[in-house]
N, C-alpha and C positions, 0 to 999 in steps of 0.2 A: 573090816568095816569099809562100803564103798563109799567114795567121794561122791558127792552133792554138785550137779551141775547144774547151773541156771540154764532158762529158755534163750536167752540170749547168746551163750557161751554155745549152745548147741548152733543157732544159724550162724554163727563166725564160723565154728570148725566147716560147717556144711559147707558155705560159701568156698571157706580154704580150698575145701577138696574138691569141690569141682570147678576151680581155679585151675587145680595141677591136674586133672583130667582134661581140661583145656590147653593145656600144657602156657597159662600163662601167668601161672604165680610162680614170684621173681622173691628171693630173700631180700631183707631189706637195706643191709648194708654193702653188700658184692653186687647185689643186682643180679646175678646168676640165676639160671631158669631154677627152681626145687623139681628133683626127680621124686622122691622121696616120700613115701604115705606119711610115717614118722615127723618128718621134720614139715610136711604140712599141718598136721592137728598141731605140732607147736606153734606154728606162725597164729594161727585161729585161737588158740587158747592163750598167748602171748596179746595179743589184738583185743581179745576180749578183757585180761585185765588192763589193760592200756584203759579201757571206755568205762572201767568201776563193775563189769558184773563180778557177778558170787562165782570164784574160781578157786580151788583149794590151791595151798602152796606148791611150792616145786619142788 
């Protein structure tokens, strides 16, 4: 069964990735640039439960 993503949860991840294609999305505790496709869609999908969309668990 696949997971159920809001509209919203979709322009987070987007926004994430072409954050790290700009090379300027920063984690948010180190502050360190994110190389990483992976750990970009989690910063976007992190972000968006942060703001209440419909995100399945972890």
């Amino acid at each position: 069964m696949m997971a159920k993503y809001g509209k919203s949860v979709q322009r987070s991840v987007k926004r994430a990735m072409h954050k790290l294609k700009e090379g300027t999305l920063i984690s948010g505790k180190s502050g360190t640039r994110v190389k990483g496709r992976q750990q970009a869609i989690a910063i976007g999908l992190s972000e968006a439960r942060r703001k209440g969309a419909k995100v399945p668990a972890e």
